[in-house]
Every structure is written in C-alpha cells, then in structure tokens.
C-alpha positions in Angstrom: 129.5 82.6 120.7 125.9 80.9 120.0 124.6 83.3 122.9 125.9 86.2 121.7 124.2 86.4 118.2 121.1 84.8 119.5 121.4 88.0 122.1 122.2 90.5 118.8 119.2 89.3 116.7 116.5 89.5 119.9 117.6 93.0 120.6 117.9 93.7 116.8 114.1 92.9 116.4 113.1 93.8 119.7 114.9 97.2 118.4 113.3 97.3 115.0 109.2 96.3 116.3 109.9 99.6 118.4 111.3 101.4 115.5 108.0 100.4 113.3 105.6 101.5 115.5 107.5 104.9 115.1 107.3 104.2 111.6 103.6 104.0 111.5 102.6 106.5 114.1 105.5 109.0 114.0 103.1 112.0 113.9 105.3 114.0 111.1 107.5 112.8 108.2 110.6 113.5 109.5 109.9 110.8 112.1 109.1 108.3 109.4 112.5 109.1 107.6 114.6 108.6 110.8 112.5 105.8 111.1 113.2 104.1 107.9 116.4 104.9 107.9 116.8 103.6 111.4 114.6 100.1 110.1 117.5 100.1 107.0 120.4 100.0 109.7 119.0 98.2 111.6 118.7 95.3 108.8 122.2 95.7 108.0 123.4 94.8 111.3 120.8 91.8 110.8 122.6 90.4 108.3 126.1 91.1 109.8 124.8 89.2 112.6 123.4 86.7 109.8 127.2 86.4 108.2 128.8 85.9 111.4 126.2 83.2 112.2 126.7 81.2 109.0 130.5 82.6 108.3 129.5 83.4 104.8 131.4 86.5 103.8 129.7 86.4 100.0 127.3 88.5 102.1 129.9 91.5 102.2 128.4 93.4 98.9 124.8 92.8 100.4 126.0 94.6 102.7 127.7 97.5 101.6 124.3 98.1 98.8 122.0 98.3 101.7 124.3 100.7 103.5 124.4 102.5 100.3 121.1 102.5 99.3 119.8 103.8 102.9 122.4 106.5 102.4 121.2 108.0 99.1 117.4 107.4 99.8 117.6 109.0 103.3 120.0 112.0 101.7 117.2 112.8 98.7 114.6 112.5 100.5 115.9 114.7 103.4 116.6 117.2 100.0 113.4 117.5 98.9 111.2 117.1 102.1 108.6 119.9 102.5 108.3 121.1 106.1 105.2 119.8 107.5 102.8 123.1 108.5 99.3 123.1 108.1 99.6 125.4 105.2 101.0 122.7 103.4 98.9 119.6 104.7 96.1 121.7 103.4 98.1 122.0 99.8 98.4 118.1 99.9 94.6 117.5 100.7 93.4 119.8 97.7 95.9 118.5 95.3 94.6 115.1 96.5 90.8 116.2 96.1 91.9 117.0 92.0 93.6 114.2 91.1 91.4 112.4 88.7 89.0 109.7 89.7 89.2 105.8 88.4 86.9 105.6 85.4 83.4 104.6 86.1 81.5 101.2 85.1 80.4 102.0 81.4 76.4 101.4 83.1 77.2 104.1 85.6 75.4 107.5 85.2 76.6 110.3 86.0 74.4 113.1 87.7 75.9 115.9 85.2 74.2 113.8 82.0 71.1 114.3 83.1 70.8 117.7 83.7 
C-alpha cells in the first residue's frame, strides 16, 4: 500500500511542476485560470493522498473547503474575465501608465517646480 501513495504523490507533483510552468508561461489568462484551478485539485488529491497515508480523517473538512474554495474562485473569476484582444491589453497598459506614482523622497525635485 506504501508503493502506491509514494506512486500518487510523485505523479501528483510531477503533475503539478508541469501544471506551474503553465501557470507562469500560459500565454493568456484563461490558461492561468485552468491552471490554478488545475494546481487547487491537484492539492486536494495531495492531501487525500496525505489522509490515506496518516489515516487521519479530521482532514475531511480541509478537504471539502479547498474543493469549495477552488470552485467559487474559478466560477467568479471565469464571470468577470475580460477576453484577452489587444484592444484591451492596450486598455490595461494605459490604465497602468495613470495609476498614481509612490510619493517621492521629500529632497526630490521635481522637474515641473522649476519651470
């Protein structure tokens, strides 16, 4: 039985060291939601695999919130995801290029003064 959870938990992270390279390269964000929500399920069956291991069943409710957590964060995000064009990668970049700066050291000058 040994074998066959050390077997689970090397494909489990072989599974999710795939899944986080998708994670951090996935070229759009629909990728990184699948891939998050992948990583979250992948976790789950970590520490069903961890439970079995250690017969510890006060593990159950962990469990179930990851499950349900990975549910409602993949569902609202998936709600209000804006499709990525480059219409609206250029929206993002602009919106970026307004958002106020950090406030300068108080001996900074700034080139408007003097003018």
């Amino acid at each position: 039985m040994t074998v066959v959870l050390v077997a689970s938990g090397v494909m489990l992270l072989a599974a999710a060291v795939i899944t986080a390279y998708r994670l951090l390269a996935g070229p759009n964000s629909l990728d990184r939601l699948v891939a998050v929500d992948t990583l979250i399920a992948l976790t789950v069956c970590g520490v069903m695999v961890w439970a079995v291991y250690s017969r510890d069943t006060t593990l159950v409710p962990s469990i179930v919130a990851l499950s349900v957590v990975g549910f409602v964060g993949s569902v609202s995000v998936a709600r209000f995801r804006v499709a990525d064009t480059p219409e609206t990668r250029r929206a993002a970049a602009a919106a970026a290029a307004r958002t106020p700066h950090p406030p300068r050291e108080s001996g900074a000058r700034d080139r408007r003064e003097n003018s």
